[in-house]
C-alpha positions in Angstrom: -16.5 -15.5 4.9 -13.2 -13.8 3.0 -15.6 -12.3 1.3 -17.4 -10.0 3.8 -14.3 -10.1 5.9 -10.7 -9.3 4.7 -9.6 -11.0 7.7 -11.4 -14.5 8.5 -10.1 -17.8 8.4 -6.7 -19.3 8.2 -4.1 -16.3 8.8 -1.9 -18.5 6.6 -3.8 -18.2 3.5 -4.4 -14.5 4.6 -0.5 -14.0 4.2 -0.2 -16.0 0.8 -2.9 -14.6 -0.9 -2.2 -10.9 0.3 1.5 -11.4 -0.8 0.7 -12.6 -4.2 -2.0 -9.9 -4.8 1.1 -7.2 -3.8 3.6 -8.6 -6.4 1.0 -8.7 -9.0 0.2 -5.0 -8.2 4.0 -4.2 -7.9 4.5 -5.3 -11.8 1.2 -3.8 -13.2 1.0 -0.4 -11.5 5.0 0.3 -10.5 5.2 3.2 -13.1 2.3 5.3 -12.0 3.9 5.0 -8.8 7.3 6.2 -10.0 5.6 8.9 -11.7 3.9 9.6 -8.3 6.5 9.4 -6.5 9.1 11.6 -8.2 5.6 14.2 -8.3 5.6 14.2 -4.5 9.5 14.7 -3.9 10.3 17.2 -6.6 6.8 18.9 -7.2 6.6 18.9 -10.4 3.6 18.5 -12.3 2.4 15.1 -14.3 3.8 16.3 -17.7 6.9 17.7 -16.4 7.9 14.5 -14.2 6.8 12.3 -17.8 8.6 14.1 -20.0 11.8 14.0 -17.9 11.9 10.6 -17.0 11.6 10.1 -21.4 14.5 12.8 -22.4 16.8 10.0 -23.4 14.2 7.6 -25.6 11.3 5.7 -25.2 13.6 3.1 -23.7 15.4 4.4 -21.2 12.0 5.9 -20.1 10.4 2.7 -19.6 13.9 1.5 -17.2 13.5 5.1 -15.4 9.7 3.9 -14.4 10.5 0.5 -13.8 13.9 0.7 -12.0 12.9 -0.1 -8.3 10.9 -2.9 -9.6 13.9 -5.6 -7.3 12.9 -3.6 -4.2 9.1 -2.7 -4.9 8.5 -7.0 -5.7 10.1 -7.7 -2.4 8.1 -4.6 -0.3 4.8 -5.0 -1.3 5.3 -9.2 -1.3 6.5 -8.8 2.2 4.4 -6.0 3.6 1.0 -7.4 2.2 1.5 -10.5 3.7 2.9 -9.2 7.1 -0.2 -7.5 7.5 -3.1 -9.2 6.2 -1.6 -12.5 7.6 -1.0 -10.6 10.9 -4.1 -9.0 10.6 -6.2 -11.9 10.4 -4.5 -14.0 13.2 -5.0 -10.7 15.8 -8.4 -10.2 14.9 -9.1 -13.8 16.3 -8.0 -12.3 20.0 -10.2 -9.7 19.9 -13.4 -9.7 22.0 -16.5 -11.0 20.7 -18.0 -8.6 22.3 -16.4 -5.7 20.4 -17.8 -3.7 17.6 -16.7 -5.3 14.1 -15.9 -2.6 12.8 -13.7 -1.9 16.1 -12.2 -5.1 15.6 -11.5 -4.7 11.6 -10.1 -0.9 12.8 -7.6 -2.7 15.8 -6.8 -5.6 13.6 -5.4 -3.9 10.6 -3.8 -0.4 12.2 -1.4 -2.7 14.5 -0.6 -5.2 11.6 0.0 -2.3 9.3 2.9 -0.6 11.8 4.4 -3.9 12.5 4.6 -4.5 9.2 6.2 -1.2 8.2 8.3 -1.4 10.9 10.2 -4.5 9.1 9.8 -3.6 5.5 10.5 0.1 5.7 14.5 -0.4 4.6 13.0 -1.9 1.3 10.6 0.9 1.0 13.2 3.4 1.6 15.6 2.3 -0.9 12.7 1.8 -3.6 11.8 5.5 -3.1 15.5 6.1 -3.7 15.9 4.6 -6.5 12.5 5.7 -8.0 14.1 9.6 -8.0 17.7 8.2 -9.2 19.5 8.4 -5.8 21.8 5.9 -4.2 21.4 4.1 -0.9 21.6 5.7 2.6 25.1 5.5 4.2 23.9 4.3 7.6 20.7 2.3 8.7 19.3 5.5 10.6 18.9 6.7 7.1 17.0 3.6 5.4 14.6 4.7 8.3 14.6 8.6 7.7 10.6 9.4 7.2 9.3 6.2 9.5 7.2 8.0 12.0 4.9 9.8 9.1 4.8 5.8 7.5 3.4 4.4 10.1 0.7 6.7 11.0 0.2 7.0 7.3 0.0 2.9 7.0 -1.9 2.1 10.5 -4.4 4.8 9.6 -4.5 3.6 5.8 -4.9 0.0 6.6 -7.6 0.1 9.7 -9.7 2.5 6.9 -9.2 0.4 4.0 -9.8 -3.2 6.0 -13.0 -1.3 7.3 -14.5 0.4 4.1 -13.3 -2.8 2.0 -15.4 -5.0 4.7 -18.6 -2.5 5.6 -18.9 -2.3 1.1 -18.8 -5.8 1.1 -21.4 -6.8 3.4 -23.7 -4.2 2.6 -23.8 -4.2 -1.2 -26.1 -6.8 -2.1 -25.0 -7.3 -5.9 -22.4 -10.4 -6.1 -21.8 -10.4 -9.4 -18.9 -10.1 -11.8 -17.0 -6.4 -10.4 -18.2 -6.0 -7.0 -15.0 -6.9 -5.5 -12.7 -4.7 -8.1 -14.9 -1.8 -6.9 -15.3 -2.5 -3.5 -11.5 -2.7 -3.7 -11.5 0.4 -5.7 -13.6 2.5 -3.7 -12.0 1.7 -0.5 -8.4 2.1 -1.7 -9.9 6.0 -2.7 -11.8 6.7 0.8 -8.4 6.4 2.9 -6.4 8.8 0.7 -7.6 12.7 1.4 -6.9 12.1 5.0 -3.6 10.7 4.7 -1.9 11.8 1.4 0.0 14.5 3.0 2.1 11.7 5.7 2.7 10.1 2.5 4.1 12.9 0.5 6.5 14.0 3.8 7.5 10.6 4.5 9.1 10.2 0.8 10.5 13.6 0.7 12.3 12.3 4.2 13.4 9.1 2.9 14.9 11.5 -0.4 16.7 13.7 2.0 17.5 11.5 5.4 19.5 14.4 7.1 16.4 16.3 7.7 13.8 16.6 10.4 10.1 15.8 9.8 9.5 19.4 10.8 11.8 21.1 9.4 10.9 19.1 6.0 6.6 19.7 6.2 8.0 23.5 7.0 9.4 23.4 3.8 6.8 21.4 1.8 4.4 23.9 3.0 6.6 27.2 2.1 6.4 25.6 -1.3 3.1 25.9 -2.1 0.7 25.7 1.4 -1.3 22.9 2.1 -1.8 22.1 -1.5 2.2 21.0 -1.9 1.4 18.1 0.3 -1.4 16.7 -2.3 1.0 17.2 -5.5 0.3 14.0 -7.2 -2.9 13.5 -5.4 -5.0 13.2 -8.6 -2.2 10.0 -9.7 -2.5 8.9 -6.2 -6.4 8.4 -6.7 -6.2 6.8 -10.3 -3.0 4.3 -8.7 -5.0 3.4 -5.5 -8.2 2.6 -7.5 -6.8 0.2 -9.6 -4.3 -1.0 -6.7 -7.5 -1.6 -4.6 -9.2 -3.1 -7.5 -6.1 -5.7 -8.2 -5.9 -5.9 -4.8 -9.1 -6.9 -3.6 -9.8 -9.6 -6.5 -6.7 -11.4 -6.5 -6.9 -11.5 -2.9 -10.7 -13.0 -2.5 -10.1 -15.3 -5.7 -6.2 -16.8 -4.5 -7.8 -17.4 -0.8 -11.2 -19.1 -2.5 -8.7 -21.0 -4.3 -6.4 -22.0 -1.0 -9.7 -23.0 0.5 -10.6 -25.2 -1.9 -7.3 -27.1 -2.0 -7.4 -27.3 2.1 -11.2 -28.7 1.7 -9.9 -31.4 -1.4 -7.0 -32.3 0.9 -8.7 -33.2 4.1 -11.7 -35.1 2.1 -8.5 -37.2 0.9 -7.6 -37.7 3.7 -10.2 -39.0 5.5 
C-alpha cells in the first residue's frame, strides 16, 4: 500500500498528490527557507539574517521572506511530482528479485536528477530572488550550482523514499501522527550527509561566474567545515516540518485519489 510504500500504485496519482503536498509546503514553510537560504549564502547567523530582512517594517519583512513565493509554487509543484510520479512508474521495472530497499534507493535517486535536471532554472531564480538578486544573463547561469543539486537531490531522495518507507512498515502504531513523524524523521536522517552540496550549490547559483571548487575553497576559508552547515540547525526544524507536511498530505490526497478511482469504476460497471 501507499502507506508502506511511497511509490506503489498508479504513478499518476503519485504525481498529483506529490505536487499538491509541494505547493502546500511552498506556502507554509517558504520563510524559514528564505531565512535559510540567505544563512547559507551570506553566513550570517539566525538573528542577523532576521533582523536584516525586518530593517524597513514588519511589512516589508514579511515581502522579503515571501518574495520567491511565484517561483518556489511552481518548483516544488513541478519537482515533487516529477519525481514521485517518475519514481513510482520506474520502480515498477525493477526486478522482483531486487532488494526493496534497493529498489526504493534506484527508484527515487534517478527520479530525483531527472527531475532537477528540468526544474533547476526555477530553483535557480528562486534562490536569487530569496537574497534580492536579479536573474542570470544567460541560461548557463540559471544552471550555475547543478552538479552539487543533483547529487545533493538523488542522494536526498533515494534516503528519504527509503527511511520514509523502512519507518513505515516497521512501526506498528497507525494512529493519528505516525505519518507526520515518519515524514519528520526521515526528512532529518538525509540532512548531515548532504547539507554541505546544498549550501555550495546556492552560493553557486548567487554567484554563477564561479567554479564549484573554487567556491567550496572559499566556503571553507570562511570558517572550515562548519561554514558548509551554517543554517544547519534551520535546515533541521524546515525539513521536519516539510517531511511532516509532506508525508501526510501525500498518503491522505492519494487515499483520497484511490477512493474516487474505486467509486468511479463501481459506476461503471
Amino acid at each position: 500500500t501507499v502507506v508502506a510504500d511511497a511509490l506503489s500504485g498508479d504513478p499518476r496519482r503519485a504525481a498529483m498528490a506529490s505536487a499538491l503536498s509541494g505547493m502546500i509546503q511552498a506556502c507554509l514553510l517558504l520563510p524559514l527557507n528564505t531565512l535559510q537560504t540567505q544563512m547559507q549564502t551570506r553566513g550570517l547567523g539566525a538573528l542577523a539574517t532576521l533582523r536584516a530582512n525586518f530593517v524597513d517594517g514588519f511589512i516589508a519583512g514579511l515581502r522579503n521572506l515571501y518574495r520567491a513565493i511565484g517561483p518556489t509554487i511552481g518548483m516544488l509543484g513541478m519537482r515533487q511530482g516529477l519525481k514521485f510520479g517518475s519514481a513510482s512508474a520506474f520502480k515498477q521495472y525493477l526486478p522482483d528479485t531486487w532488494p526493496e530497499l534497493a529498489r526504493d534507493v534506484t527508484a527515487g535517486a534517478t527520479s530525483a536528477v531527472a527531475a532537477t535536471t528540468l526544474v533547476f532554472p526555477l530553483d535557480t531564480l528562486k534562490t536569487r530572488m530569496q537574497n534580492g538578486l536579479t536573474m542570470p544573463s544567460s541560461l548557463y547561469g540559471f544552471y550555475s550550482g547543478f552538479r552539487p543539486a543533483a547529487s545533493y537531490s538523488a542522494i536526498g531522495m533515494g534516503l528519504w523514499v527509503a527511511t520514509r518507507n523502512g519507518l513505515e512498515r516497521k512501526i506498528p502504531y497507525d494512529g493519528p501522527g505516525k505519518h507526520l513523524i515518519t515524514g519528520a524523521a526521515a526528512g532529518i536522517a538525509v540532512q548531515l550527509p548532504t547539507f554541505p552540496l546544498d549550501t555550495l550549490k546556492k552560493r553557486l547559483q548567487c554567484s554563477t561566474d564561479a567554479s564549484a571548487i573554487a567556491e567550496a575553497k572559499a566556503l571553507f576559508a570562511e570558517g572550515g567545515l562548519l561554514r558548509f552547515y551554517k543554517g544547519f540547525p534551520i535546515k533541521c526544524g524546515f525539513v521536519a516540518l516539510n517531511g511532516a507536511i509532506f508525508n501526510s498530505v501525500y498518503v491522505q490526497v492519494r487515499r483520497m485519489l484511490r477512493i474516487a478511482s474505486d467509486e468511479r469504476a463501481k459506476a461503471q460497471r
